[in-house]
VOTORKOL-43882 format. One record per residue (C-alpha): x, y, z; residue number from 1; residue in three letters; chain. Coordinates in nm, 2 decimals. Each point is the difference from the previous one (the first is absolute). Example, Ala and Ser with C-alpha at 12.3 -4.5 7.8 and 13.67 -1.06 7.14 Angstrom:
<atoms>
((1.23, -0.45, 0.78), 1, "ALA", "A")
((0.14, 0.34, -0.07), 2, "SER", "A")
</atoms>
This chain:
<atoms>
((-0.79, 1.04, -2.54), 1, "UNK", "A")
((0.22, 0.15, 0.31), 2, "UNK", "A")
((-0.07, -0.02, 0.33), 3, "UNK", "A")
((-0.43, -0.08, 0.00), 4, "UNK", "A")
((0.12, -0.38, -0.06), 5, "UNK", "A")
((0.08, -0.04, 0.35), 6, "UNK", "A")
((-0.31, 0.06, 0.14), 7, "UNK", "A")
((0.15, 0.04, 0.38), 8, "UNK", "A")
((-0.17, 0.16, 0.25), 9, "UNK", "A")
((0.22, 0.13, 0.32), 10, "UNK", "A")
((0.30, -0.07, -0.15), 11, "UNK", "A")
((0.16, 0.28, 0.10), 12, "UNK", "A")
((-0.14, -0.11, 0.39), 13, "UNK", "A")
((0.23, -0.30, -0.06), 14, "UNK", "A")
((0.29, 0.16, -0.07), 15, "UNK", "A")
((-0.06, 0.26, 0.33), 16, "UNK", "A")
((-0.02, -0.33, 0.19), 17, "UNK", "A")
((0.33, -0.17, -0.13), 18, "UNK", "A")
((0.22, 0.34, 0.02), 19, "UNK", "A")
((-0.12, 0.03, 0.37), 20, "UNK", "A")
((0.09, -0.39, 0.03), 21, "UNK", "A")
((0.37, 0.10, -0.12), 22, "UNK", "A")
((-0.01, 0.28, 0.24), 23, "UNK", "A")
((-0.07, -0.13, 0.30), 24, "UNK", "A")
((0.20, -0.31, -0.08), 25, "UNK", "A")
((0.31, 0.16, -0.08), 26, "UNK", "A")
((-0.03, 0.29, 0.29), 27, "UNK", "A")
((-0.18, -0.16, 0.29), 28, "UNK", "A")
((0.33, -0.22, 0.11), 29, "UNK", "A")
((-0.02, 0.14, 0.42), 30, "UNK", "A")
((-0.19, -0.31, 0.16), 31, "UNK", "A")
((-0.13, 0.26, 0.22), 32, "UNK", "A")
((-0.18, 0.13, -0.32), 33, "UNK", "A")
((-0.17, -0.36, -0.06), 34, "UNK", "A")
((-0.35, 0.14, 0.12), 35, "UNK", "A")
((0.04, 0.25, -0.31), 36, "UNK", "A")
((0.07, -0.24, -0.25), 37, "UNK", "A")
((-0.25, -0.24, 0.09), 38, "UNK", "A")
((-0.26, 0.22, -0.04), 39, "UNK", "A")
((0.12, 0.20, -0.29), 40, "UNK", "A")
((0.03, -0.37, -0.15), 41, "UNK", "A")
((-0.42, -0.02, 0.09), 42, "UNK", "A")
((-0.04, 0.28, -0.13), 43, "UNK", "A")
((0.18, -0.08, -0.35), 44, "UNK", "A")
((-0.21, -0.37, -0.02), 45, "UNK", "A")
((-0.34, 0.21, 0.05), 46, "UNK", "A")
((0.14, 0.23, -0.30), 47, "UNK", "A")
((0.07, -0.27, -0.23), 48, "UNK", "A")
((-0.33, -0.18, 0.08), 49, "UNK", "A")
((-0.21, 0.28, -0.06), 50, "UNK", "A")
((0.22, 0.02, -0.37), 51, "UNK", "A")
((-0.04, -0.39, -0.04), 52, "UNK", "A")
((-0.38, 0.00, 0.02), 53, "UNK", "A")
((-0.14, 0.23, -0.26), 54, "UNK", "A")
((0.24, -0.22, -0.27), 55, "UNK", "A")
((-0.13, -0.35, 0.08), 56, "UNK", "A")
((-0.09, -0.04, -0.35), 57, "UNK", "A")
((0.39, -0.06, -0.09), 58, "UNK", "A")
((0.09, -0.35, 0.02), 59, "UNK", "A")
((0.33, 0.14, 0.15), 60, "UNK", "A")
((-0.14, 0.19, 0.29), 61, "UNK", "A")
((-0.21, -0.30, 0.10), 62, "UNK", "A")
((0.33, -0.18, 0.03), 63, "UNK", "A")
((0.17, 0.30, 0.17), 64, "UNK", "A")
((-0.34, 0.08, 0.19), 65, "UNK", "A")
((0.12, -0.38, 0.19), 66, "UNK", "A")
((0.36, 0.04, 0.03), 67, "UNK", "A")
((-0.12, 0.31, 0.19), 68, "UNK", "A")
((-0.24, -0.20, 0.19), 69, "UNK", "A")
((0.25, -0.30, 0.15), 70, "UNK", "A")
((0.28, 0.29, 0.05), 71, "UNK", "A")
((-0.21, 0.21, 0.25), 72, "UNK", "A")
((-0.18, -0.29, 0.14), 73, "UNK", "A")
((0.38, -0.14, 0.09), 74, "UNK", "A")
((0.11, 0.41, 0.07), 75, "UNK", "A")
((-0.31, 0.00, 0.23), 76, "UNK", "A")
((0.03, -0.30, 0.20), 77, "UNK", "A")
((0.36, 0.09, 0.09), 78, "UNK", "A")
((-0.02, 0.30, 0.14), 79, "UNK", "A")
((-0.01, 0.22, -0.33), 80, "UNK", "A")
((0.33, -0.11, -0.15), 81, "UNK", "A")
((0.10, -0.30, -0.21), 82, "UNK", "A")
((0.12, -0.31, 0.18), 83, "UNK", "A")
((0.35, -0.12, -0.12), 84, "UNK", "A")
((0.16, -0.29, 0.20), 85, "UNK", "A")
((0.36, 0.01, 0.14), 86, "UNK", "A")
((0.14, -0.27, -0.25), 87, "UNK", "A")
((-0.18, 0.17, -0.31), 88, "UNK", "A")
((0.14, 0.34, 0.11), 89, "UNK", "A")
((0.33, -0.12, 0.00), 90, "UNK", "A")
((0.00, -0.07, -0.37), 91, "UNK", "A")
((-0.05, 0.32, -0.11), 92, "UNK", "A")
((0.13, 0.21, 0.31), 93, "UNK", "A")
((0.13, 0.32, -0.11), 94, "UNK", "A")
((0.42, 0.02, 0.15), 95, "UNK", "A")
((-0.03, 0.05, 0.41), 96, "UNK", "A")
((-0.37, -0.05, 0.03), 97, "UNK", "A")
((0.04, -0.37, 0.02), 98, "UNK", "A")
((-0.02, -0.01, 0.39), 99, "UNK", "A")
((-0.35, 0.17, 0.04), 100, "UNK", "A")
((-0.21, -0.16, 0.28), 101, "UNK", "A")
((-0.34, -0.16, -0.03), 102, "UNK", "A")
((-0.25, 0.27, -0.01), 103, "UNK", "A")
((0.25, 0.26, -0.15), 104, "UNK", "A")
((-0.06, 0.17, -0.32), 105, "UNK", "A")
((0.27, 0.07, -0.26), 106, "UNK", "A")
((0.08, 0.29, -0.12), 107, "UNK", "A")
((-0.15, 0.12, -0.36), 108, "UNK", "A")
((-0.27, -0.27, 0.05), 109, "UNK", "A")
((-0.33, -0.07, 0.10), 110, "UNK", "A")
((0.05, -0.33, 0.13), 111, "UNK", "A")
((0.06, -0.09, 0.36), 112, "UNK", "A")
((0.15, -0.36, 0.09), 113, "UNK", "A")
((-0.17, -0.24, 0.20), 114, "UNK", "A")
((0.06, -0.35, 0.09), 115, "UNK", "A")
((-0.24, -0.27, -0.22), 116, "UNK", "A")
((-0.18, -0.05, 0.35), 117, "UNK", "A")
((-0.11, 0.35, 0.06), 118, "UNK", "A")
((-0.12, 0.06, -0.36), 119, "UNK", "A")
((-0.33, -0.01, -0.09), 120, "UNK", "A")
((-0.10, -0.08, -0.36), 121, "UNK", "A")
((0.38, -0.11, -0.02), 122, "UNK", "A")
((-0.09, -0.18, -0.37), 123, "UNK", "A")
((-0.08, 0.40, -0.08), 124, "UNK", "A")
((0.29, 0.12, 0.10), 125, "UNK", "A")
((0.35, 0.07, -0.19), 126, "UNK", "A")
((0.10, -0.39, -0.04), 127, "UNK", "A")
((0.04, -0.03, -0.35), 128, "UNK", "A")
((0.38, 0.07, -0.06), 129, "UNK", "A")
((0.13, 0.09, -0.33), 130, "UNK", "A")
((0.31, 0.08, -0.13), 131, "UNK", "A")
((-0.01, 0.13, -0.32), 132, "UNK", "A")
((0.00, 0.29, -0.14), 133, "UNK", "A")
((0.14, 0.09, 0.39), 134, "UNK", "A")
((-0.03, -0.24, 0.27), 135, "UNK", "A")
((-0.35, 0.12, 0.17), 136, "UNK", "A")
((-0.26, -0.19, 0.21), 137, "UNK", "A")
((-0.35, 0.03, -0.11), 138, "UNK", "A")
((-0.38, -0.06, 0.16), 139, "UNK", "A")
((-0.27, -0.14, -0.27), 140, "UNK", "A")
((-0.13, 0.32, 0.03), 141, "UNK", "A")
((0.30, 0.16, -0.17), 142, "UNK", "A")
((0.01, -0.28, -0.24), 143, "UNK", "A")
((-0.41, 0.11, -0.06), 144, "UNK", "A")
((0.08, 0.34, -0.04), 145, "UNK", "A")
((0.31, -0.05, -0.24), 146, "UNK", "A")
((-0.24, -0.19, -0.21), 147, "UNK", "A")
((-0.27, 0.23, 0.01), 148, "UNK", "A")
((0.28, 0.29, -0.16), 149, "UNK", "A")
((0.09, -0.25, -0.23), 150, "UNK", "A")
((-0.36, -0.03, -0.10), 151, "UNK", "A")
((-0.06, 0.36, 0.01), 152, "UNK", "A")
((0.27, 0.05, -0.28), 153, "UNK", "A")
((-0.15, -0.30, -0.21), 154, "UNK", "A")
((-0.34, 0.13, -0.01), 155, "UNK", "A")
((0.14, 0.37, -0.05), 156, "UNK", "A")
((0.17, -0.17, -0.28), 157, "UNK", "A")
((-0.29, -0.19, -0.16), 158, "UNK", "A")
((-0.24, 0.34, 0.04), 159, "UNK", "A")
((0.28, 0.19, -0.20), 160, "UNK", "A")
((-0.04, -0.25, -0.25), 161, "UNK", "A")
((-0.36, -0.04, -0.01), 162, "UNK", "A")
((-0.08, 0.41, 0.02), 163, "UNK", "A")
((0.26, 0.02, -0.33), 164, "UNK", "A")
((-0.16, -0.28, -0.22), 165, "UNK", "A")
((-0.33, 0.18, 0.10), 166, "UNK", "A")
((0.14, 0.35, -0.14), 167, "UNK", "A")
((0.11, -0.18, -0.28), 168, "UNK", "A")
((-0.28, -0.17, -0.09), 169, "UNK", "A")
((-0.20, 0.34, 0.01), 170, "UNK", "A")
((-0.09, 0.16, -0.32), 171, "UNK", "A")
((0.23, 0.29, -0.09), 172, "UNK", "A")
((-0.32, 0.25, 0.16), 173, "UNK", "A")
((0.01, -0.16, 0.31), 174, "UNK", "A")
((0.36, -0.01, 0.09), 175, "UNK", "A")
((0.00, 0.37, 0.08), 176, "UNK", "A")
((-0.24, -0.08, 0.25), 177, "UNK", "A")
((0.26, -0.26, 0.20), 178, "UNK", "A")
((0.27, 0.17, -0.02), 179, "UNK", "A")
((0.20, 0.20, 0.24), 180, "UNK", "A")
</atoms>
C-alpha cells in the first residue's frame, strides 16, 4: 500500500506555500512592511494554485480549488488582504489590538479592517463568526477550504480501504507485486 494511494501531485508546493503563509504572517507585523506581505501573500496564492490544478481529479481539491477562489477574489478586491469589519474584529481581538483604525492591519494576520461600505465582495469577506472550538470569524471561502481538508481525509480514507481490499483480494502471486 504506503504512500502511492495518495496520488498527489505538488504536494510538497503546498506545504512551501502554507509555511511561507505562517512566516510572513507571524513576522511581517511593521505596517511599513505591508507592501512585503501583500505581495509575498500573491506570491503564496499563485503557489497553491499552480499545486491545486494538477489534482482536480480529487473531489476535495475541487472544493478547496473554490474556497481558494472566493478568498483571493475577496483578498484581491481589497487591496491584497482580507476584509474584517470593526464589529467582527472586536469579537475575536487579540488583548490591546482592539482599537485598530479602519484600514489598519492586525498583527499576526492577513486581514485588514474596513468599514462594510468600503468593502467590496463584503458577502466574501470574514463575516461568518464562530465560536467554537475558539471564537474565530470565517469567509465562505474558509468554510470551502475546511471542507475541502475534510474531504481530502475521507477520500484518503476510502482509497486506503479500497487499495487493501484490492491486495487482499489478489491471489497469493500477486500480492508481492502490490506491496511495499
Amino acid at each position: 500500500m504506503g504512500l502511492a494511494i495518495f496520488d498527489l501531485r505538488r504536494g510538497w508546493l503546498i506545504l512551501l506555500a502554507f509555511l511561507i503563509q505562517l512566516a510572513v504572517i507571524r513576522t511581517i507585523t511593521d505596517p511599513s512592511s505591508l507592501g512585503i506581505k501583500k505581495a509575498a501573500l500573491a506570491v503564496t496564492a499563485l503557489m497553491l494554485l499552480l499545486a491545486i490544478l494538477p489534482n482536480l481529479r480529487w473531489w476535495a481539491f475541487r472544493i478547496f480549488a473554490a474556497g481558494f477562489v472566493l478568498n483571493t477574489l475577496a483578498m484581491a478586491a481589497n487591496g491584497g488582504l482580507m476584509p474584517i469589519t470593526p464589529a467582527n474584529h472586536l469579537l475575536v481581538a487579540d488583548a490591546g489590538h482592539e482599537t485598530l483604525s479602519l484600514g489598519q492591519t492586525p498583527p499576526h494576520s492577513k486581514v485588514v479592517l474596513l468599514a462594510p461600505s468600503d468593502t467590496r465582495l463584503s458577502f466574501l469577506s470574514d463575516i461568518i463568526y464562530l465560536s467554537v472550538p475558539s471564537p474565530k470569524v470565517y469567509s465562505v471561502g474558509d468554510l470551502l477550504l475546511m471542507a475541502g481538508l475534510l474531504t481530502f481525509l475521507v477520500e484518503v480514507a476510502a482509497r486506503a480501504v479500497h487499495s487493501r481490499r484490492r491486495t487482499r483480494s489478489l491471489p497469493v502471486a500477486g500480492r508481492a507485486a502490490h506491496t511495499d
